[in-house]
N, C-alpha and C positions, 0 to 999 in steps of 0.2 A: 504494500500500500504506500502509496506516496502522500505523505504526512503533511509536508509544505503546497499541495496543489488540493486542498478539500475545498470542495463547494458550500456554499451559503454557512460556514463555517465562523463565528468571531468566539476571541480570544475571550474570557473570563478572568477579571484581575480580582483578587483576595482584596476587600475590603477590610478595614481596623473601625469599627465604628464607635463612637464617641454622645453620651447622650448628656444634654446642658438642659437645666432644670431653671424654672424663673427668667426665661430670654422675654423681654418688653417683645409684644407683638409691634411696637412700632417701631423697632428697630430692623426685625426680623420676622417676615410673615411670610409662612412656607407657600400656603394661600395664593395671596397677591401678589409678590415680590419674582422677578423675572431670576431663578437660578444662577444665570450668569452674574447677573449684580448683587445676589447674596456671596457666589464663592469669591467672589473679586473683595469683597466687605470685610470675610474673616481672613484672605489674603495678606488686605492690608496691613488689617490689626494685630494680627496673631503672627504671623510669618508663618502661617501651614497652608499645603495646597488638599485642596477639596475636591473628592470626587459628583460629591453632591450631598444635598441637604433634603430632611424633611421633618415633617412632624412626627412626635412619637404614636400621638394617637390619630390615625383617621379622621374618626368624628370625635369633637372634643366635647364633652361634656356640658362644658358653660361656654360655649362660643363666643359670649359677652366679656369674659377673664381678659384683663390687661396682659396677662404673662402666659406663654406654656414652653411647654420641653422640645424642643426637638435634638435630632440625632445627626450627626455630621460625621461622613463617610470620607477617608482618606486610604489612600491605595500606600501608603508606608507607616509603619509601624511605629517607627521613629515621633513622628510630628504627632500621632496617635495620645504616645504616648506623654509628648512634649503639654497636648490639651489636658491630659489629667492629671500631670505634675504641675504642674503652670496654670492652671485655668483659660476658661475665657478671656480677652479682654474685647469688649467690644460700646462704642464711644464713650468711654471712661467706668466703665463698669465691670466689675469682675464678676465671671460667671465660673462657680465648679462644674468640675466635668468628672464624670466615671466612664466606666467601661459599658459596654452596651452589650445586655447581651437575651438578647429577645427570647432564648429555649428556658429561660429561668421563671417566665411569668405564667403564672401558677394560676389555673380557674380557681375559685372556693365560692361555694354557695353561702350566701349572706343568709339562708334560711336555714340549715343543716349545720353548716361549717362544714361538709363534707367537699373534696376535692373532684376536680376534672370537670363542672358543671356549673352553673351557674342558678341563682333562685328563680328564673322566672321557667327554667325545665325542674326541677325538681319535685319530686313525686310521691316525697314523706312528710310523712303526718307528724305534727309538732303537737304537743300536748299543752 
């Protein structure tokens, strides 16, 4: 098989993803804000290059909240690592960062407390 000539074939680069808690939506709105003008933003400020950015949740809860989390995607490890040692900075404001790591979030039923499911499926009777 010839490795270098595959068809409709693209590369896949390992992401380091990075999630920031409390980012002002007017600073940073995964929403509105054209991706190239966010990675250009954290470019500036930070000195890390970004693969891309988004929000942590989907649909967000209070869509009203001044602030929410998103997660910033960088193809090296390094600068990755540079956001969790270092924080955010972004126009005068420091933002902590952790590791991101999506396999860790855990369903739990708010009716049960039982796992892997959520209250509005569950199917036990509460006394």
């Amino acid at each position: 098989m010839k490795w270098n000539e595959l068809e409709n074939a693209t590369l896949i680069k390992s992401t380091y993803d990075v999630v920031i808690h409390g980012v002002p939506k007017l600073d940073i709105d995964t929403q509105k804000t054209n991706q190239e003008k966010t990675k250009t933003k954290l470019k500036t400020n930070n000195d890390v290059t970004v693969a891309r950015v988004a929000a942590l949740m989907k649909k967000a809860k209070n869509p009203n909240a001044p602030t929410h989390s998103i997660v910033v995607f960088t193809e090296c490890p390094k600068e990755a690592n540079k956001l969790i040692y270092e924080g955010l900075h972004l126009k005068g404001r420091y933002h902590a960062a952790e590791r991101y790591a999506p396999q860790c979030q855990i369903k739990q039923c708010f009716n049960c407390q039982g796992y892997g499911y959520k209250a509005n499926v569950c199917t036990k009777n509460l006394k």
